[in-house]
C-alpha positions as CSV (number, residue, x, y, z in Angstrom):
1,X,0.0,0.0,0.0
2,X,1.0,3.4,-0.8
3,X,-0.7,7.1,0.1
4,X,-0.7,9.7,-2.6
5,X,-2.2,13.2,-2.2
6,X,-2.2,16.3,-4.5
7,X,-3.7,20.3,-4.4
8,X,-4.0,22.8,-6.9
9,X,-4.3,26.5,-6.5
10,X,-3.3,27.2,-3.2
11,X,-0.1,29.5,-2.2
12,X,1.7,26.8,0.0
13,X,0.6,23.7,-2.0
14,X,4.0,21.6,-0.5
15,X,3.0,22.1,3.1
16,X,-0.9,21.0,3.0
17,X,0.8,18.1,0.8
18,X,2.9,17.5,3.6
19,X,0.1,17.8,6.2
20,X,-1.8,15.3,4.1
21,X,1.2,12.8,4.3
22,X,1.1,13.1,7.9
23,X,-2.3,12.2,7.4
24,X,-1.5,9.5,5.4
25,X,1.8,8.1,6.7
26,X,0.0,4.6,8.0
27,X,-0.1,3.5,4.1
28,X,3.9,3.6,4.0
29,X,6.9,4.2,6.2
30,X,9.6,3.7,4.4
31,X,9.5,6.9,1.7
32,X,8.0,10.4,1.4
33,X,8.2,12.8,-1.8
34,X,6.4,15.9,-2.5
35,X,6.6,17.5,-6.2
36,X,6.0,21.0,-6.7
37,X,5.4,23.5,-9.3
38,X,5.5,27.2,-9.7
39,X,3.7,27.1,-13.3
40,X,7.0,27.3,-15.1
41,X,9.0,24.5,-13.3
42,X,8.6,21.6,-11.0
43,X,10.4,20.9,-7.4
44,X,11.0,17.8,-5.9
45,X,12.2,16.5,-2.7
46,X,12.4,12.5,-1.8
47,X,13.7,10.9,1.0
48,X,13.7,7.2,2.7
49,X,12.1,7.4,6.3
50,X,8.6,8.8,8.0
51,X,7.7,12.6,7.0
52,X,8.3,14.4,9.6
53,X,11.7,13.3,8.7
54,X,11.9,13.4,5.2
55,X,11.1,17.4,5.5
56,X,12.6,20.5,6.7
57,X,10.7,23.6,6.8
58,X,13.9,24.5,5.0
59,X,12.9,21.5,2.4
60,X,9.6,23.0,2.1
61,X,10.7,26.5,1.6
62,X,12.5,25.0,-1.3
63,X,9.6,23.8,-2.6
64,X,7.5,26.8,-4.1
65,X,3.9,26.7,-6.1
66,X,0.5,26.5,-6.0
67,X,0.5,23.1,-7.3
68,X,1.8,20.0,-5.7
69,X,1.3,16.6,-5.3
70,X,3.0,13.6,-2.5
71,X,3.4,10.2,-2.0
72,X,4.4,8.0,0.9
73,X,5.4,4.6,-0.6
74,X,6.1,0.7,1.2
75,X,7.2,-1.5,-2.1
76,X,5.0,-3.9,-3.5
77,X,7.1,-3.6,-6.5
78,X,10.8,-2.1,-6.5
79,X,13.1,-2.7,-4.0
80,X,13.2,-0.3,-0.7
81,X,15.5,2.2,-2.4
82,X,15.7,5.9,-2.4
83,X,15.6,5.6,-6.2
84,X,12.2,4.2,-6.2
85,X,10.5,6.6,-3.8
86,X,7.8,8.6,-5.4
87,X,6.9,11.3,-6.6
88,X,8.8,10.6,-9.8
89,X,9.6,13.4,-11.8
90,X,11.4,13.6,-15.1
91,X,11.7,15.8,-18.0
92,X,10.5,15.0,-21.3
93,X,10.2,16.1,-25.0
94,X,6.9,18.3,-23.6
95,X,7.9,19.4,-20.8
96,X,8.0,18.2,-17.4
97,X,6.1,15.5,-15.2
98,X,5.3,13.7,-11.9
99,X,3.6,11.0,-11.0
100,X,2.5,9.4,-7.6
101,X,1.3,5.9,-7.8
102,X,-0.7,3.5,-5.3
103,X,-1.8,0.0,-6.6
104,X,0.4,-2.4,-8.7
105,X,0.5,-2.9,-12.4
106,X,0.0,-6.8,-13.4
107,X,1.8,-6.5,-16.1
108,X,4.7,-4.3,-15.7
109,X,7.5,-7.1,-16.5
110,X,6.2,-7.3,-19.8
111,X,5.8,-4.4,-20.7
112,X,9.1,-3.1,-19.1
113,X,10.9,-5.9,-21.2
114,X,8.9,-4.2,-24.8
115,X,9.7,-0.7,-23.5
116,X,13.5,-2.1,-23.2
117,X,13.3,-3.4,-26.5
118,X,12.5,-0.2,-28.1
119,X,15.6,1.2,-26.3
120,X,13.8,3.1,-23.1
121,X,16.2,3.2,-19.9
122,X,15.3,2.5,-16.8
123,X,16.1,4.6,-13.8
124,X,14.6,2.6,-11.4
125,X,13.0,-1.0,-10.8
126,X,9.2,0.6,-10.0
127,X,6.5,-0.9,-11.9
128,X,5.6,3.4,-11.8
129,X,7.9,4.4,-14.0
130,X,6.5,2.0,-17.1
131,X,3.8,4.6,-17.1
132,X,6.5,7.4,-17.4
133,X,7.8,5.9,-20.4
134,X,4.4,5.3,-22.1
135,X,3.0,8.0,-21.5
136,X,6.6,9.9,-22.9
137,X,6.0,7.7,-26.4
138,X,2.4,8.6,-26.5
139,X,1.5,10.8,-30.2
140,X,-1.4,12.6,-28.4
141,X,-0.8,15.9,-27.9
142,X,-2.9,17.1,-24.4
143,X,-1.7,15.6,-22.1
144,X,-5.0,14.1,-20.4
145,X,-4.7,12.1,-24.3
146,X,-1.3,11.3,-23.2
147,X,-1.5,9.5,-19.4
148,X,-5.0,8.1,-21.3
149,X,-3.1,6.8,-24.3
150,X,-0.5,5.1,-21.6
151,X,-3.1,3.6,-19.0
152,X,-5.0,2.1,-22.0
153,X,-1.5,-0.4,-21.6
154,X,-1.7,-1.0,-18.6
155,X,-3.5,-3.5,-16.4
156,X,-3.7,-3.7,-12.9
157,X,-4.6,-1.6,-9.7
158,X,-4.1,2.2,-9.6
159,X,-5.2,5.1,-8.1
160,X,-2.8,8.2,-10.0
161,X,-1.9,12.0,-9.6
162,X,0.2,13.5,-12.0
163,X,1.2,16.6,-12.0
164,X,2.6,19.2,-15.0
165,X,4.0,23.0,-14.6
166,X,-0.1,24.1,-14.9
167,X,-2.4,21.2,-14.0
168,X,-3.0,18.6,-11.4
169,X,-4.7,15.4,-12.9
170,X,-6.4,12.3,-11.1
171,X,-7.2,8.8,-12.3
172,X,-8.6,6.2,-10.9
173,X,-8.4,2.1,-12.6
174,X,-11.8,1.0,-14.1
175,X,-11.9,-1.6,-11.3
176,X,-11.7,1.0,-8.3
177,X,-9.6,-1.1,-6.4
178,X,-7.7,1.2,-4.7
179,X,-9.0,4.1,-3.2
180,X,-9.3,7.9,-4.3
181,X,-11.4,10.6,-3.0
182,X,-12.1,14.5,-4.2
183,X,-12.1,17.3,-2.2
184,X,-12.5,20.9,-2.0
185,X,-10.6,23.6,0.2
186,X,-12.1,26.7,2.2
187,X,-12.6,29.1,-0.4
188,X,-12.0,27.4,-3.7
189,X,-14.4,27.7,-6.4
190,X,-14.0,23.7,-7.1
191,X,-12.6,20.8,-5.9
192,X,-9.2,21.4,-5.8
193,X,-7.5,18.4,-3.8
194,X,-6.9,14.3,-4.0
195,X,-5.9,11.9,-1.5
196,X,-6.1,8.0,-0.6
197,X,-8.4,8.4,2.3
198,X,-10.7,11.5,3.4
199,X,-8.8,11.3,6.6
200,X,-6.1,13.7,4.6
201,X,-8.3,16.8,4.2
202,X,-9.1,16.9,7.8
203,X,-5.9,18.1,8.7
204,X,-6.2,21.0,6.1
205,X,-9.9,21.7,6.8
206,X,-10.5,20.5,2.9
207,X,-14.4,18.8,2.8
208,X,-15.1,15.7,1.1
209,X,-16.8,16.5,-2.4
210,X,-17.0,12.3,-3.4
211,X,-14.4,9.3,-5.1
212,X,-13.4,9.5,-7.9
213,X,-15.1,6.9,-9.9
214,X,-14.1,4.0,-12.1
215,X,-11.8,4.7,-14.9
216,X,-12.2,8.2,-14.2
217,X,-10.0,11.1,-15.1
218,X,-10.4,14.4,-13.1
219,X,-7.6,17.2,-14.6
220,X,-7.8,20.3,-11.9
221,X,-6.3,23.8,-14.2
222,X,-6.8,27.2,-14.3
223,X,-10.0,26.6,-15.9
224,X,-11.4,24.6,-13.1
225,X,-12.0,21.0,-12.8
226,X,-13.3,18.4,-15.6
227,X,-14.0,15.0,-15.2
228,X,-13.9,12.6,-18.0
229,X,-14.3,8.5,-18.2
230,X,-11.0,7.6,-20.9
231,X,-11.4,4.1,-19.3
232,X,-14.3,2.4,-19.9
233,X,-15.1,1.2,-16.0
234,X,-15.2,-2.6,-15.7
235,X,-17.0,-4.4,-12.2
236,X,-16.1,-2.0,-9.4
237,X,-13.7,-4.2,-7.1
238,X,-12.5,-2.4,-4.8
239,X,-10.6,-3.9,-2.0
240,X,-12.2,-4.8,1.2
241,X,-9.0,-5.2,2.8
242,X,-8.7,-1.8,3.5
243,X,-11.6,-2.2,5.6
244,X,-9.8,-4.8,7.8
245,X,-7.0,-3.4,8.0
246,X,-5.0,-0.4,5.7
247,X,-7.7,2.6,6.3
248,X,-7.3,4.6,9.0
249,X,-10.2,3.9,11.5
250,X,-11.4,7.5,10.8
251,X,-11.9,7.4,7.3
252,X,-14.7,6.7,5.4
253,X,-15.0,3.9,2.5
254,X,-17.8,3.7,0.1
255,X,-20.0,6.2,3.0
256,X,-18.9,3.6,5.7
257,X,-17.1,4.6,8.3
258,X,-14.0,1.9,8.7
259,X,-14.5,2.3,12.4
260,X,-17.7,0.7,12.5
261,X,-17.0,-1.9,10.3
262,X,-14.4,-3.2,12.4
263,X,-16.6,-3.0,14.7
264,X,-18.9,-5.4,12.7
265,X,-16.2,-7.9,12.1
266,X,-15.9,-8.5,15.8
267,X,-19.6,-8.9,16.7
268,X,-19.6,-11.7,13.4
269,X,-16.8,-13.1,14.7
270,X,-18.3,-13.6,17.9
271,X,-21.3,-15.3,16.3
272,X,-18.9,-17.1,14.1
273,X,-16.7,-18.1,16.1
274,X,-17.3,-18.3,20.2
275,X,-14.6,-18.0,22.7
276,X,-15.4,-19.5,26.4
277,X,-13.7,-16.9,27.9
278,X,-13.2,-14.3,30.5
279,X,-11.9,-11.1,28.9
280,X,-11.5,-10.3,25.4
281,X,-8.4,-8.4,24.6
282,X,-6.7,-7.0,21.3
283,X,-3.9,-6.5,19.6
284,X,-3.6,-3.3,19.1
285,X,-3.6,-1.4,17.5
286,X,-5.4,-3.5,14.4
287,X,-7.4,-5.4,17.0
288,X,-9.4,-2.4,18.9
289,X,-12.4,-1.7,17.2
290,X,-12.6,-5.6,16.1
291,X,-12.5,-6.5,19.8
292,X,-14.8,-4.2,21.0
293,X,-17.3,-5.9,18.8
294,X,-17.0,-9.1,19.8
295,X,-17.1,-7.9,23.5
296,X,-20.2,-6.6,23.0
297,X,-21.7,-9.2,21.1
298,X,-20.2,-12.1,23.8
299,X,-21.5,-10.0,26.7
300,X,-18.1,-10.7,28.0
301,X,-15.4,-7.8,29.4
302,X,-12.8,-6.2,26.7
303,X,-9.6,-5.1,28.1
304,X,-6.6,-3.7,27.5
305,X,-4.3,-6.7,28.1
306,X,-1.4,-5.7,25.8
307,X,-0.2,-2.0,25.1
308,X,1.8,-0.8,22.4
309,X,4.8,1.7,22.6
310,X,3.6,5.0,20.4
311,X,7.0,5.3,18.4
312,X,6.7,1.7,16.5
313,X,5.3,1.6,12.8
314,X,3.0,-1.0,12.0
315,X,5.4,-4.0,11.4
316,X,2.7,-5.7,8.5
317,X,4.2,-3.0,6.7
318,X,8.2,-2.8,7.5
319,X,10.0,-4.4,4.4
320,X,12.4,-6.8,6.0
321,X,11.0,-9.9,7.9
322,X,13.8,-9.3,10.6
323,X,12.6,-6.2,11.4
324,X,8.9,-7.6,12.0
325,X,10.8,-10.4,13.9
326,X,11.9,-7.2,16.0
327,X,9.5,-5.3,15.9
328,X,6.9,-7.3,18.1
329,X,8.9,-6.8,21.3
330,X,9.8,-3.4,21.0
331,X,5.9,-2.2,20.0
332,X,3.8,-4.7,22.8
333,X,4.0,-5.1,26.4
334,X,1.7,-7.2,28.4
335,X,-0.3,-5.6,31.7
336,X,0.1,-8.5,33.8
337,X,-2.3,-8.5,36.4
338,X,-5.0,-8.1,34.0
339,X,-4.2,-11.0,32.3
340,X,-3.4,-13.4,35.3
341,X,-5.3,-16.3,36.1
342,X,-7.6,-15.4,33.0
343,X,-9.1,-16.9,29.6
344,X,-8.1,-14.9,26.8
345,X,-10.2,-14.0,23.5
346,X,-7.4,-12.6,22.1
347,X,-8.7,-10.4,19.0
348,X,-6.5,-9.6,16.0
349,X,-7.4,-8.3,12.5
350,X,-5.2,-10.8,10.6
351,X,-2.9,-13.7,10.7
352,X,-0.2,-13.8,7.4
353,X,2.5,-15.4,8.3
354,X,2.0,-16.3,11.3
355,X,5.3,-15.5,13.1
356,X,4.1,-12.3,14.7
357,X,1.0,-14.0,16.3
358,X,3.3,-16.9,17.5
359,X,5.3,-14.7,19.5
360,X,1.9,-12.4,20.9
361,X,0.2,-15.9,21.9
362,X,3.6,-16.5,23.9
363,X,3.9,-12.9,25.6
364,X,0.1,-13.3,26.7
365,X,0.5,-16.8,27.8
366,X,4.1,-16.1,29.8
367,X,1.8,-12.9,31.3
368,X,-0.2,-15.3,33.5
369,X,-2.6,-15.6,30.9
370,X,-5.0,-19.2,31.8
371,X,-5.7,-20.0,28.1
372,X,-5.8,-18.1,25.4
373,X,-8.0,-18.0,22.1
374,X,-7.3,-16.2,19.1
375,X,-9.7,-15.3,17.2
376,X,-9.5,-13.5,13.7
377,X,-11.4,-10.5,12.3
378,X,-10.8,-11.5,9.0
379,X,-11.1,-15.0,6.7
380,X,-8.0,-17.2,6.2
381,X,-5.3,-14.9,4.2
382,X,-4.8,-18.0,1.5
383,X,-3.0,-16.0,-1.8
384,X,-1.2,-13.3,-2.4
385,X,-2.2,-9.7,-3.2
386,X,-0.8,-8.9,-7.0
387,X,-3.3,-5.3,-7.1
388,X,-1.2,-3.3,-4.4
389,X,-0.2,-5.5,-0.6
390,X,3.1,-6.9,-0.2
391,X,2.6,-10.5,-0.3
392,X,4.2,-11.5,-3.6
393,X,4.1,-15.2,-3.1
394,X,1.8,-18.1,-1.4
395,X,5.1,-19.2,0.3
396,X,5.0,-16.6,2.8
397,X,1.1,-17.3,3.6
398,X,0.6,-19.7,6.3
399,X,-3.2,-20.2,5.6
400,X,-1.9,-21.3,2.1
401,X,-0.8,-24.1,3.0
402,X,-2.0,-25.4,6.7
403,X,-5.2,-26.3,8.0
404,X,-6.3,-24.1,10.9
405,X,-5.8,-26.3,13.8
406,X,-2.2,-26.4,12.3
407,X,-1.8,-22.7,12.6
408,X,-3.5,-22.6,15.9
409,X,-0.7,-25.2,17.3
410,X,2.1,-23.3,15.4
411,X,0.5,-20.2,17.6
412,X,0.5,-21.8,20.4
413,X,-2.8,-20.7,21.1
414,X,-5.5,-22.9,22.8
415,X,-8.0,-22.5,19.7
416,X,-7.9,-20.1,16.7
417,X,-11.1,-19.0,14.8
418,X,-11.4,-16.8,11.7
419,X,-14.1,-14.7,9.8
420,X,-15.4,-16.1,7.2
421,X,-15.6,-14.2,3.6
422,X,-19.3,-13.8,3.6
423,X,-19.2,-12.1,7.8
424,X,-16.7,-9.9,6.7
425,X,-19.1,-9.0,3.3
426,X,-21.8,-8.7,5.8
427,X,-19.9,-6.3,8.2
428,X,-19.5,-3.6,5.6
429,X,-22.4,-3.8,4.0
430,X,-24.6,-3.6,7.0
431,X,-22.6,-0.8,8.5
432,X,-24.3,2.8,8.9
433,X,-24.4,4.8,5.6
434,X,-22.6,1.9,3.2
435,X,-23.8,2.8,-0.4
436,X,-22.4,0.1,-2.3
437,X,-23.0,-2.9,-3.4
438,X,-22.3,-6.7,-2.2
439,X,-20.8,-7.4,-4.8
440,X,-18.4,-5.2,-6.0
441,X,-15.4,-6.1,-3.6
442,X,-12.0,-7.5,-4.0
443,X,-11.7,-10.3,-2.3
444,X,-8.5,-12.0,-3.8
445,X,-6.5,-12.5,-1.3
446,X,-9.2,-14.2,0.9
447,X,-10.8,-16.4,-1.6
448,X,-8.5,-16.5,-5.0
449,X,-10.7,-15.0,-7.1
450,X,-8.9,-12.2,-9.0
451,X,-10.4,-9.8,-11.1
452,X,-8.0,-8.6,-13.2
453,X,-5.3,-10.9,-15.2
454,X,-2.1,-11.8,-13.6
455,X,1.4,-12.2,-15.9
456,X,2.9,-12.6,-12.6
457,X,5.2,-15.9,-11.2
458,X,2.4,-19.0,-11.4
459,X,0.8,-19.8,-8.2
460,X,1.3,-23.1,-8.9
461,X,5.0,-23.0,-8.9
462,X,5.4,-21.2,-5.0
463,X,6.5,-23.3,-2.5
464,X,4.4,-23.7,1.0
465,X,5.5,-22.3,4.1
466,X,6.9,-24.2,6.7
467,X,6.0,-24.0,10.2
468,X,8.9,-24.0,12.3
């Protein structure tokens, strides 16, 4: 997953893009970029790390415009490399452009390898920068023809801001699988900013106008804003995982607020999946609103059994599987005489490889802890994610490959229960003010059904994980 944010015709464009970031910074920890432009030129800055880091008020200062659009990237495709972060900007026979990318292109390989062939170089190893070169070889002349012209090679997930010396433009991929809202600043006489969640205007006082839509193109100039549909939208798809776990509890989804339907997970999961227990705890913080829910529903107390240090990232999300290894000491601690002597629901949002739930099971269990069940807010995670989540191959799944009793000994935990696909449907479709559909979710990496097609290493050929 990856945040991208953009605003056009405001004075100090760069630092609401960097207050967006902030917003954003749970969808990636590892790079933050913001591109600039004063209507002649464009700015950049990139840089590996979090963004209050990445930036200087110097950096900003150095950053001038009232365009600008940012990015804060975890890889999915590309190593983690200061060469890969986005925004990338380059130069081109009409001028200059930028472009800020979340999703995953299916079939980048292949087309990188035809772009090769026809003598484009590579500057980095981002599946991003295949659109930099199409859209660079494109005959059309505007340059909404031009990003058109280039997407119409392209299959996959995306949700796009590009931005020129004059104009800020937004696309969304027919299959809406990744997310893209509108908004509008104090003032403006249009919508005039783009982010990944709505949770990024808040922080500018920007209001929510609506997502963009299916295949659709929004260009932002100094003639206002125009919409058009270059992409003829296919079956909306759009991914519920960001429901379970990616969002920020605060945003809002498809009208629903993702608060609530984490909520809704845990109270199917309790119907689902009992626990004869005394408390219900989560793991937070993924596990909160999940747990509250089934506390409620089981009519059994929730408590905070394990707390988390504020200054640790969300270890789904660090690149190396030694830092996750890490990473689960330094961000939990157990409050022991909570947990003594008890019978744990133990509440989490997800189970992918199972190493990290292994060693929570343990610290619960060495806190006193009676028994402990663990109970999932989500179904099995059985195949990986090619539209956008870093889980390149069924190897690293441990649901690919193992039963659930298996995983629940490999745990360590006394039982393990999980969702099923059609409670989680349930859980955001029933939530308050949900104005989709059933079925227009993605549900891949649950259930194997892909939407879009995959030139990507055959499923067939990965090796299951062993549980050590």
């Amino acid at each position: 997953m990856c945040g991208v944010f953009g605003v056009y015709g405001h004075p100090e464009a760069a630092k609401l893009t960097y207050l967006g970031l902030h917003a954003l910074q749970h969808r990636g920890q590892e790079s933050a970029g913001v591109v600039s432009s004063d209507g002649g030129r464009l700015y950049a800055r990139r840089a590996m790390g979090l963004v209050h880091d990445a930036f200087s008020s110097e950096d900003l200062r150095g950053l001038p415009g009232a365009l600008a659009i940012g990015h804060v990237r975890y890889s999915t495709a590309g190593g983690s490399f200061l060469k890969n972060a986005q925004p990338l900007a380059v130069d081109y026979s009409r001028g200059s452009i930028a472009v800020a990318h979340n999703g995953n292109l299916t079939n980048a390989e292949e087309l990188r390898d035809l772009l090769e062939a026809r003598g484009s170089i590579f500057q980095s190893n981002s599946d991003t920068e295949v659109i930099i070169h199409l859209l660079a070889m494109s005959k059309q002349k505007a340059l909404e023809d031009r990003i058109a012209d280039a997407l119409t090679e392209v299959k996959g997930s995306y949700s796009l801001v590009f931005l020129s010396e004059q104009a800020l433009v937004a696309v969304r991929d027919p299959n809406a699988i990744r997310p893209l809202v509108l908004g509008k600043l104090p003032g403006s006489a249009f919508p005039n900013v783009v982010a990944s969640e709505p949770v990024a205007f808040d922080l500018i006082d920007a209001e929510v106008v609506r997502e963009v839509l299916p295949g659709e193109m929004i260009v932002i100039d100094k003639n206002g804003l125009h919409s058009s549909s270059p992409l003829p939208p296919g079956p909306r798809r759009s991914c519920v995982f960001e429901y379970v776990y990616f969002a920020r509890p605060d945003s809002k989804i498809s009208g629903a607020t993702v608060y609530e339907v984490r909520k809704n997970l845990g109270r199917i999961l309790a119907e689902e999946q009992p626990a004869d227990c005394d408390i219900v705890v989560p793991v937070p913080d993924s596990g909160v609103a999940a747990a509250m829910g089934f506390a409620e529903r089981a009519g059994v107390p929730f408590e905070l059994g394990l707390t988390r240090s504020p200054y640790v990232g969300r270890t789904f999300i660090e690149p190396e599987q030694s830092i996750r290894h890490f990473g689960v000491r330094l961000k939990l601690n157990t409050v022991g005489d909570t947990l003594r002597g008890k019978r744990v629901a133990l509440i989490d949002d997800t189970i992918v490889r199972g190493t990290t739930s292994r060693k929570i099971v343990k610290l619960v269990r060495n806190a006193g802890a009676k028994e402990v069940h663990m109970r999932i807010s989500s179904p099995p995670f059985r195949w990986p994610c090619y539209y956008g989540i870093d889980t390149p191959t069924r190897g690293e799944l441990v649901a690919s490959s193992h039963t659930t009793e298996e995983i629940g000994r490999h745990i360590t935990a006394d039982s393990l229960g999980y969702l099923s696909i059609d409670g989680m449907v349930d859980a955001v479709t029933r939530s308050p003010g949900f104005d989709g559909k059933r079925g227009e979710f993605c549900h891949a990496c649950f259930s194997g059904e892909y939407s879009i097609d995959i030139t990507a290493p055959s499923k067939s050929r990965q090796l299951p994980l062993l549980l050590v």
